[in-house]
matplotlib code that plots the C-alpha trace (Angstrom):
import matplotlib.pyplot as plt

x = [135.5, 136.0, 140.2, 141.8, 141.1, 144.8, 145.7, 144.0, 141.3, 141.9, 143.4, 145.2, 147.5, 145.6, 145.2, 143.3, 140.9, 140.4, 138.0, 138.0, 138.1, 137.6, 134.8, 137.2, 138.4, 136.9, 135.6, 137.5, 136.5, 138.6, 136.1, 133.2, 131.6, 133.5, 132.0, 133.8, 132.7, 132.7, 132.4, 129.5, 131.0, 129.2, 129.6, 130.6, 128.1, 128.4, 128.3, 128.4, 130.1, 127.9, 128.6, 126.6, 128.8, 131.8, 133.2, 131.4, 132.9, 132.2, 131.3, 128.0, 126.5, 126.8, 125.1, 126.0, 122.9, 119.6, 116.6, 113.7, 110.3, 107.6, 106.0, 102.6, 100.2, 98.2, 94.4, 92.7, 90.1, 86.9, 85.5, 82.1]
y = [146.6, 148.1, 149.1, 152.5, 154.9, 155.9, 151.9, 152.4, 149.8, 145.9, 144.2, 142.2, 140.7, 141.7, 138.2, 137.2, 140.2, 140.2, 137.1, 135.6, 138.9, 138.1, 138.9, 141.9, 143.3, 147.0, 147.6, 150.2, 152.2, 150.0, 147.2, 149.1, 147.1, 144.0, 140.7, 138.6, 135.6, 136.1, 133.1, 132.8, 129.4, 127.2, 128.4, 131.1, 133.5, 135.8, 139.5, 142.8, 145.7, 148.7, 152.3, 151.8, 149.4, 151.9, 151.7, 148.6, 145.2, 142.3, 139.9, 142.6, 142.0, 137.9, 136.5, 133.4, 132.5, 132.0, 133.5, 131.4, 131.3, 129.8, 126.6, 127.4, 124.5, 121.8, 122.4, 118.9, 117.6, 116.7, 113.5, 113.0]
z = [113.5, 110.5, 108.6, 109.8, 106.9, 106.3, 105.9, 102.7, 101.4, 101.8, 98.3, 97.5, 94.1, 91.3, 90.0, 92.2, 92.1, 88.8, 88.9, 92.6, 94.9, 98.9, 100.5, 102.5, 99.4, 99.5, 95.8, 93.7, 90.7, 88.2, 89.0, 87.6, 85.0, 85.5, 86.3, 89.7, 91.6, 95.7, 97.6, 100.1, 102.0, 99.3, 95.9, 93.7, 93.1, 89.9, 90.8, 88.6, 89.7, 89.6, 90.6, 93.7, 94.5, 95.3, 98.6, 99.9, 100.4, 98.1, 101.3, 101.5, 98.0, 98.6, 101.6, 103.2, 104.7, 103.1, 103.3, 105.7, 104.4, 106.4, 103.8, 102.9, 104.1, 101.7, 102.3, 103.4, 101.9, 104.8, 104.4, 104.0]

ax = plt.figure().add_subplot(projection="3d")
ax.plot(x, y, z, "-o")
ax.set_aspect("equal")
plt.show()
């Protein structure tokens, strides 16, 4: 469900969004070109603001799960 559009984007102090944003914070045009750390339930990841970036959510550019690969397989040697 996403925030009423006349409640205005998500932020809060600007302390706290300078470095450590939440993953709800909407991202605003004074972040452009900045560098902030959003948390993905394990760790910090670094992220730079781009202008693509505009009106997304910092919790979509830093996933919390990862990504599943299947494990390629050793060939055997036959045995004479």
């Amino acid at each position: 469900m996403s925030r009423s559009k006349w409640k205005g984007p998500t932020l809060f102090n600007e302390q706290t969004l300078t470095s450590y944003p939440s993953r709800h914070s909407e991202i605003l045009p004074n972040f452009l070109g900045s560098t902030v750390y959003v948390y993905n339930g394990k760790n910090y990841k670094e992220l730079k603001v781009t202008n693509d970036m505009l009106g997304h959510k910092f919790g979509e550019f830093s996933f919390t799960r990862a990504k599943f690969a299947f494990k390629k397989k050793k060939n055997k040697k036959k045995k004479k």
